[in-house]
C-alpha positions as CSV (number, residue, x, y, z in Angstrom):
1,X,-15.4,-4.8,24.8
2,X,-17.4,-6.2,22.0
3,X,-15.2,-3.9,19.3
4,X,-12.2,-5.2,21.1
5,X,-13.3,-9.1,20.9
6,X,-14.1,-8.0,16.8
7,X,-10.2,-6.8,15.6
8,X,-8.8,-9.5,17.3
9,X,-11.0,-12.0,15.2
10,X,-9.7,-10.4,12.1
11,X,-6.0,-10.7,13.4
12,X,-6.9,-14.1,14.3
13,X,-8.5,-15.0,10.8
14,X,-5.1,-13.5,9.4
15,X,-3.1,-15.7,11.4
16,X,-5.5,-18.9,10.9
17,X,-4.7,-18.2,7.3
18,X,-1.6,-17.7,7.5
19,X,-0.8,-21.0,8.8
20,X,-3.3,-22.9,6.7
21,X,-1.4,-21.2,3.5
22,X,2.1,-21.9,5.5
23,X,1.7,-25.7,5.7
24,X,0.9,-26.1,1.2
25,X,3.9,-23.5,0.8
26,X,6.1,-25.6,3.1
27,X,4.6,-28.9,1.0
28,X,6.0,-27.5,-2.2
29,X,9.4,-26.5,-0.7
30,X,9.8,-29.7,0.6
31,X,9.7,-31.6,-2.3
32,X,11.7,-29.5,-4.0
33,X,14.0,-30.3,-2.0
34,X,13.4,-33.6,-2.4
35,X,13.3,-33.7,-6.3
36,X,17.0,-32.2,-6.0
37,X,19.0,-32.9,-3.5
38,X,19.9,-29.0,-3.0
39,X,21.0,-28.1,0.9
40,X,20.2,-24.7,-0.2
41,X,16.6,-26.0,-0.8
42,X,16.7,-27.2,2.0
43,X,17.7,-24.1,4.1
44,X,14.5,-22.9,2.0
45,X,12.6,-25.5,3.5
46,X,13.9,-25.4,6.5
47,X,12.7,-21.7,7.1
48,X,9.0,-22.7,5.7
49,X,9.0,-24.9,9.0
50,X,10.0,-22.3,11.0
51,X,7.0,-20.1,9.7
52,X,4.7,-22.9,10.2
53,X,5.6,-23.3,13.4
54,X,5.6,-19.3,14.3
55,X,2.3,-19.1,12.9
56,X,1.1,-21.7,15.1
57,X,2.5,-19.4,18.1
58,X,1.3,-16.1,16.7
59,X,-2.2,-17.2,16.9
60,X,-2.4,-18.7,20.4
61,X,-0.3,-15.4,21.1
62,X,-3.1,-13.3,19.3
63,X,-6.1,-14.8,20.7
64,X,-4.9,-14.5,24.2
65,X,-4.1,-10.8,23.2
66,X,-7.8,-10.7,22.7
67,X,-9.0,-11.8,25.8
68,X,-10.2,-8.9,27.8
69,X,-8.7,-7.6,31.6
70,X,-9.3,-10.1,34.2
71,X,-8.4,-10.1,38.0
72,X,-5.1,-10.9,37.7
73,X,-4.4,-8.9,34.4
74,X,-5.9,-5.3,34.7
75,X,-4.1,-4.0,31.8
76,X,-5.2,-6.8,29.3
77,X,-3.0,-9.6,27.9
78,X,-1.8,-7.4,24.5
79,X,1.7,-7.8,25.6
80,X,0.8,-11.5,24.8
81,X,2.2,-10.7,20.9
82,X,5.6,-9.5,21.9
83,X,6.4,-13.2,23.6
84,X,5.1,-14.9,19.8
85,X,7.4,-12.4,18.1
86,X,10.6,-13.4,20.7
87,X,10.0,-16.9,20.0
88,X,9.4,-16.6,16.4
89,X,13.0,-15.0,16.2
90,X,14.3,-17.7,18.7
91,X,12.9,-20.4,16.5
92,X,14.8,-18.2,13.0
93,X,17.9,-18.9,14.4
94,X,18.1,-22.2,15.3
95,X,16.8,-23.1,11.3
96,X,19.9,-20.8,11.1
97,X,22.4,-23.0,12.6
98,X,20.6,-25.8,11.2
99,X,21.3,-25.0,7.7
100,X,25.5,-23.8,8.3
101,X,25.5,-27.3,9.4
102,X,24.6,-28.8,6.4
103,X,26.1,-26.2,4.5
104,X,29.4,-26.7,5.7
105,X,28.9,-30.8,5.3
106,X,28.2,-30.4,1.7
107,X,31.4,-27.5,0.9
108,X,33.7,-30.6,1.9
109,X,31.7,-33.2,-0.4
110,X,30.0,-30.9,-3.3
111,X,27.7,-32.6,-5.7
112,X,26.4,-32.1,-9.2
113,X,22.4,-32.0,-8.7
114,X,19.2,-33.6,-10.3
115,X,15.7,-32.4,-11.6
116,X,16.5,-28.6,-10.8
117,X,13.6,-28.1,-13.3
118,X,11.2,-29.5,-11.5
119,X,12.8,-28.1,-7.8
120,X,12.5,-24.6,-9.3
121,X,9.0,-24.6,-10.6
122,X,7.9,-25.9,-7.1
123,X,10.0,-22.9,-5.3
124,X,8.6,-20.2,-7.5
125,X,5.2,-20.9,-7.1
126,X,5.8,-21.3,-3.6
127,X,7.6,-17.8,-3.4
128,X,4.7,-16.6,-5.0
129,X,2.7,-18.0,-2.6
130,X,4.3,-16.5,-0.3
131,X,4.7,-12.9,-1.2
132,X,0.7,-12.3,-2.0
133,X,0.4,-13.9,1.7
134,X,3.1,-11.4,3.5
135,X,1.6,-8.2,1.4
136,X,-1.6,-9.3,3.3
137,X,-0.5,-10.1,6.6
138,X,1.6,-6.6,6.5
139,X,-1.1,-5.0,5.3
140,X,-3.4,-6.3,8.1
141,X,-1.1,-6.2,11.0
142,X,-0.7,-2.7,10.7
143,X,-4.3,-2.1,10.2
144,X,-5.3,-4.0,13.1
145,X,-2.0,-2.6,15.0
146,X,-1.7,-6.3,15.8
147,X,3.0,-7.1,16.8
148,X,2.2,-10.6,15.6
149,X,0.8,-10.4,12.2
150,X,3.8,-7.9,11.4
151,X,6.1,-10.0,12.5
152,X,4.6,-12.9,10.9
153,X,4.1,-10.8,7.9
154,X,7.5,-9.3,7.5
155,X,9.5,-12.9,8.1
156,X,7.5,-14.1,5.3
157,X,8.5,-11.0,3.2
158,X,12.3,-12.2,3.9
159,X,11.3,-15.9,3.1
160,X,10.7,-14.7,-0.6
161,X,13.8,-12.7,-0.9
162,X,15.7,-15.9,0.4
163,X,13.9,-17.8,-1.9
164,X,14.8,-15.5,-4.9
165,X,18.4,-15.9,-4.1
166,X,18.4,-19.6,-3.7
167,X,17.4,-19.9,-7.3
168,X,19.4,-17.2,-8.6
169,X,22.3,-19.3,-6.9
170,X,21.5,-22.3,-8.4
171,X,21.2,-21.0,-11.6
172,X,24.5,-19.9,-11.6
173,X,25.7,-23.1,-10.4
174,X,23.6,-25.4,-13.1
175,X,25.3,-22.9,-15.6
176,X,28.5,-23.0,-14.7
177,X,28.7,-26.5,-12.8
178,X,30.3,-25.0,-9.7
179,X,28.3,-26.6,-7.9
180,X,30.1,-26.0,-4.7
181,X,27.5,-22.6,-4.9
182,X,24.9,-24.5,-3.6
183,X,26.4,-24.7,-0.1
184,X,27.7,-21.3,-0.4
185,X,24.0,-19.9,-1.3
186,X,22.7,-22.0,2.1
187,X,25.2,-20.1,4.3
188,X,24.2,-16.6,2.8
189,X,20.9,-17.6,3.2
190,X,21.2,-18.3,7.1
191,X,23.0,-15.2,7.7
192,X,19.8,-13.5,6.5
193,X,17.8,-15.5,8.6
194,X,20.4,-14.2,11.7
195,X,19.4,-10.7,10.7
196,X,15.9,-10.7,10.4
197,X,15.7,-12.6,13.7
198,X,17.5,-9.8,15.6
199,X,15.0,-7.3,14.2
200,X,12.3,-9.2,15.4
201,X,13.5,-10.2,19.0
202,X,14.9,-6.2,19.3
203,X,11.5,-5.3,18.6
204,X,9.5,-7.6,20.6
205,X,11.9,-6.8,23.5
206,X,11.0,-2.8,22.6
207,X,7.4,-3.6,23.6
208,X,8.1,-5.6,26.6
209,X,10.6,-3.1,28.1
210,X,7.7,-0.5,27.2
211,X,9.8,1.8,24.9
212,X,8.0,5.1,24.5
213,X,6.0,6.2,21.1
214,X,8.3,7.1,18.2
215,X,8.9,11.0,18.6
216,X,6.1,12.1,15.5
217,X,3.5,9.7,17.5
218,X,4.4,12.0,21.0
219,X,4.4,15.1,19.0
220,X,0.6,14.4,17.9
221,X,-0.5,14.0,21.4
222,X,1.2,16.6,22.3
223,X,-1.1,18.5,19.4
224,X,-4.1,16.8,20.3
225,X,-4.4,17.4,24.2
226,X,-3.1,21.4,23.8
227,X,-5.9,21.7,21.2
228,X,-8.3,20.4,23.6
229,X,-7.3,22.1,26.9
230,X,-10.0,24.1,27.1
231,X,-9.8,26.3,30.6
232,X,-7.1,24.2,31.5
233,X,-4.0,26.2,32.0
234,X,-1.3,23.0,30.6
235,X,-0.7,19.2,30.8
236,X,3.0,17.9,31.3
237,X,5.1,15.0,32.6
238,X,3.9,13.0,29.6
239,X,4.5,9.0,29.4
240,X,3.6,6.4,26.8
241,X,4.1,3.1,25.9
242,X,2.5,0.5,23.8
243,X,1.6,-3.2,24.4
244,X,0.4,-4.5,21.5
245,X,-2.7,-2.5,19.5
246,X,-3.2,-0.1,22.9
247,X,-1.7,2.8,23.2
248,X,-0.8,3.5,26.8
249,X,-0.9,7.6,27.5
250,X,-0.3,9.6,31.0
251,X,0.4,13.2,32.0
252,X,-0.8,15.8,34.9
253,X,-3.4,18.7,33.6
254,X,-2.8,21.8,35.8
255,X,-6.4,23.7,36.2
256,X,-6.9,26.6,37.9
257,X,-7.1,26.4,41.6
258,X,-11.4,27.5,42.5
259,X,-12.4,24.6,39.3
260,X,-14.7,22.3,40.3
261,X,-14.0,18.5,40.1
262,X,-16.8,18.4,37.8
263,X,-15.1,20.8,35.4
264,X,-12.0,19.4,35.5
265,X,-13.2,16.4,35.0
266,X,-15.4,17.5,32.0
267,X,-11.9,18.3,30.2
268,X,-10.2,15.1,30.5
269,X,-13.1,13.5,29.2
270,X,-12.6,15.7,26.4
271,X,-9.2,14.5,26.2
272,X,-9.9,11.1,26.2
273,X,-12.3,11.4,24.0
274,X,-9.9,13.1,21.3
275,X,-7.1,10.8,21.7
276,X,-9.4,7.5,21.1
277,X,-10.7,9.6,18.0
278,X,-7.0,10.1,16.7
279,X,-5.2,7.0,18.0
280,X,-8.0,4.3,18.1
281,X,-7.1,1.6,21.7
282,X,-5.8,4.1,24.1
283,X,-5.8,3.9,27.6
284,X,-5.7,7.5,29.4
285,X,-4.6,8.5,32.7
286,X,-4.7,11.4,33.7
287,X,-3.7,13.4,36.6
288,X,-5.0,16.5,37.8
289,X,-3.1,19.4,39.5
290,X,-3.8,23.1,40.8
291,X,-2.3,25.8,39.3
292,X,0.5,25.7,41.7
293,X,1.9,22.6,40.3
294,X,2.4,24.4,36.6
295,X,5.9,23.8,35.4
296,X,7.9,26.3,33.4
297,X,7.2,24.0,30.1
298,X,4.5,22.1,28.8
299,X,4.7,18.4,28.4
300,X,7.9,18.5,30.4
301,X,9.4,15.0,31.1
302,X,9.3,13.1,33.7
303,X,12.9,14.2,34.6
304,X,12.6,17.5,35.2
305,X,9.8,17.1,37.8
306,X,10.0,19.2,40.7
């Protein structure tokens, strides 16, 4: 329990950080914004509140993930990350439609703009900004095996790309005073935002509807408890799932009819013992089955049970 309550503080320092860092980035972005009058700015801007905001959600969301199992949650609260990740996509795309509305306002009354200097030393060095702080929280998420800080981290990652073409817009709009760009770069820009809003709510709702491991993850269980069989004769009917950092594993182990409980047992401890070693947060079930109960293939799904 005590290792448990330790990751989660470092996802929660992460995520503490991450807002901290959000709130000076969103600062700088703002009054660029203000220094230029640029509605493609100010989609850039607009975003920087979003991550504020989902920051602000990702850590209540991480420190209830850390909580441990209570009466009325047996499992844990590690699915608590999935909901931060839904809303943080939910709260992408309404910055989205904010910004085509100003965009389209603006493509009917286009303006030359003012102090672009000083609007694009503030955005790089908030893009900057930015990136180091995404590298990290990417870094760390998958580390820690934390939804959140991934999500987080990967929506910050699009934040400098969208940056990076708002400034590459409006340069070619400052050089070539087509200045109707500006709105045109905004509407690109929330049509990235709708993208990388639908990866994050498909993958939040992945872990909610308790998609199974990606096929090399099963294939390494798979490794791990036939390497560690022992006088077991084969384990099928495999099922996983993830909820946040745990791991969720379950299959039957067929023994040999005369085994003792205390042999069998022996084994799955064994089991156990090598999964946690390999995978880290696992929870194991396992259930055990005389010989009679063998199936013509190992690890057979669920499907084909008879």
């Amino acid at each position: 329990m005590n290792e448990e309550r330790r990751d989660h503080s470092v996802a929660r320092r992460a995520i503490r950080i991450s807002f901290i860092v959000g709130v000076f980035i969103l600062a700088a972005k703002y009054l660029a914004w203000l220094a230029t009058g640029s509605v493609a700015l100010y989609s850039d801007a607009l975003e920087s509140i979003v991550n504020v905001v989902a920051a602000g959600a990702a850590w209540y969301a991480i420190h209830l993930a850390g909580e441990p199992a209570d009466d009325n949650h047996h499992y844990g609260h590690d699915k608590a990350e999935y909901f931060s990740a839904v809303l943080e996509g939910g709260l992408v795309l309404v910055a989205a439609f904010a910004i085509v509305s100003a965009a389209f306002e603006r493509l009917r009354h286009a303006v030359a703009l003012d102090s672009l200097g000083l609007g694009f030393a503030l955005s790089v060095a908030a893009s900057v900004a930015n990136g180091v702080l995404a590298a990290w929280l990417v870094r760390t998420g998958r580390r820690e095996k934390s939804p959140a800080l991934q999500a987080d981290g990967m929506h910050l990652w699009t934040d400098v790309f969208t940056t990076a073409g708002v400034l590459i817009g409006l340069g070619l709009a400052w050089f070539t005073g087509l200045w109707i760009l500006d709105p045109i770069v905004a509407i690109l820009v929330a049509l990235n935002i709708v993208r990388v809003a639908w990866g994050l709510i498909r993958g939040a709702i992945r872990g909610l509807m308790d998609e199974a491991l990606p096929e090399d993850e099963i294939e390494a269980i798979h490794a791990t408890v036939t390497e560690h069989l022992g006088a077991a004769q084969q384990a099928h009917d495999l099922r996983t799932r993830r909820a946040g950092r745990r791991i969720f594993i379950q299959f039957h182990l067929v023994v040999p009819a005369r085994m003792t409980v205390r042999a069998s047992h022996a084994i799955c401890d064994e089991i156990e013992a090598a999964l946690a070693a390999r995978f880290g947060d696992v929870l194991v079930t396992i259930h055990v089955e005389p010989e009679q109960e063998a199936v013509h293939e190992a690890f057979a799904p669920p499907t084909t049970r008879r």
